[in-house]
C-alpha positions as CSV (number, residue, x, y, z in Angstrom):
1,X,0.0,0.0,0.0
2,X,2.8,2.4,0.7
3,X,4.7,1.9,-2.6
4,X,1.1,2.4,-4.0
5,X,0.8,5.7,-2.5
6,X,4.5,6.8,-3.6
7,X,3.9,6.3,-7.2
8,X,0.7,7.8,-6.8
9,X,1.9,10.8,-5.1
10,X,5.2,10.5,-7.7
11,X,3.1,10.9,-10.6
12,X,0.2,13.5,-9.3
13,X,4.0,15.5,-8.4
14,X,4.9,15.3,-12.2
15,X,1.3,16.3,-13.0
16,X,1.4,19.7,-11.0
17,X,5.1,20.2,-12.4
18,X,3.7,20.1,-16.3
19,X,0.9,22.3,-15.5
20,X,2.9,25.0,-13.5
21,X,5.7,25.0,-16.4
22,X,6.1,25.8,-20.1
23,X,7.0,22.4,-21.4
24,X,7.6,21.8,-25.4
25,X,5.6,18.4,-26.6
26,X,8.9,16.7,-27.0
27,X,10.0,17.1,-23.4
28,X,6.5,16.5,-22.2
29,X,6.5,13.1,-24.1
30,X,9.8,12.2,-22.7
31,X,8.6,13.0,-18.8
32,X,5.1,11.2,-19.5
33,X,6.7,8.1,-21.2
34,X,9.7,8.1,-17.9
35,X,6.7,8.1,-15.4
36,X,5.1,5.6,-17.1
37,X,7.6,2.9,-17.7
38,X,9.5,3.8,-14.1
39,X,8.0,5.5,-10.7
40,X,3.8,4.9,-12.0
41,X,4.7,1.5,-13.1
42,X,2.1,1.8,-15.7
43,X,3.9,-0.4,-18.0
44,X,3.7,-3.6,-15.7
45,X,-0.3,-4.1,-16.8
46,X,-1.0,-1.8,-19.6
47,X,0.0,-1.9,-23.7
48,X,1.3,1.3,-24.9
49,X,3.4,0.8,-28.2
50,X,5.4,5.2,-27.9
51,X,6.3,3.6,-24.2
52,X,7.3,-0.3,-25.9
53,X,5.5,-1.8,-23.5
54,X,3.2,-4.9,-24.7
55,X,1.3,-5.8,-21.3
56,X,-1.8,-7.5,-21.5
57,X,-3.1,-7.2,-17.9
58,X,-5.0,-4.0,-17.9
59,X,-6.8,-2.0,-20.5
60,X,-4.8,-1.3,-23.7
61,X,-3.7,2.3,-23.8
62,X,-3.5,2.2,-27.8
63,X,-7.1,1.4,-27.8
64,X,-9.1,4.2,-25.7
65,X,-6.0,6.9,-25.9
66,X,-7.5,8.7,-22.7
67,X,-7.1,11.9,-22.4
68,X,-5.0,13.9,-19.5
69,X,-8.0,14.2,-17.4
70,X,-9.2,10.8,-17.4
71,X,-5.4,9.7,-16.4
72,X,-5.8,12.2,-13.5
73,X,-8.8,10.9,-12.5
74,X,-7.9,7.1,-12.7
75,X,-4.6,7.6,-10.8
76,X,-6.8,9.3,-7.6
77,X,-8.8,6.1,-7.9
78,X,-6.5,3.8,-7.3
């Protein structure tokens, strides 16, 4: 539960950071795509072919593409 929490609060911390600063899509992508294969541990259950991850576990990324607020919302969820 506590490693749960840290990438939680890990990845709502990179959240805040993006909004507060100017961040070109390129650098953006880079962040987004380092949270998701390392702290968030996204990669472990989901598919997501610009992160090279090919989980089958939870929903396929390439499928519903959600949007930033959806991700918010799902990573408060959990």
């Amino acid at each position: 539960m506590k490693k749960l929490f840290l990438n939680f609060f890990n990845t709502l911390l990179f959240l805040i950071f993006l909004s507060l600063t100017h961040v070109n899509a390129d650098e953006m992508f880079n962040k987004g795509k380092e949270v998701f294969l390392g702290d968030g541990n996204c990669a472990a259950c989901h598919m997501l072919s610009d992160a090279g991850s090919n989980a089958m576990v939870g929903p396929n990324l390439n499928e519903i593409r959600p949007d930033i607020q959806r991700i918010i919302w799902q990573l408060e969820t959990v």
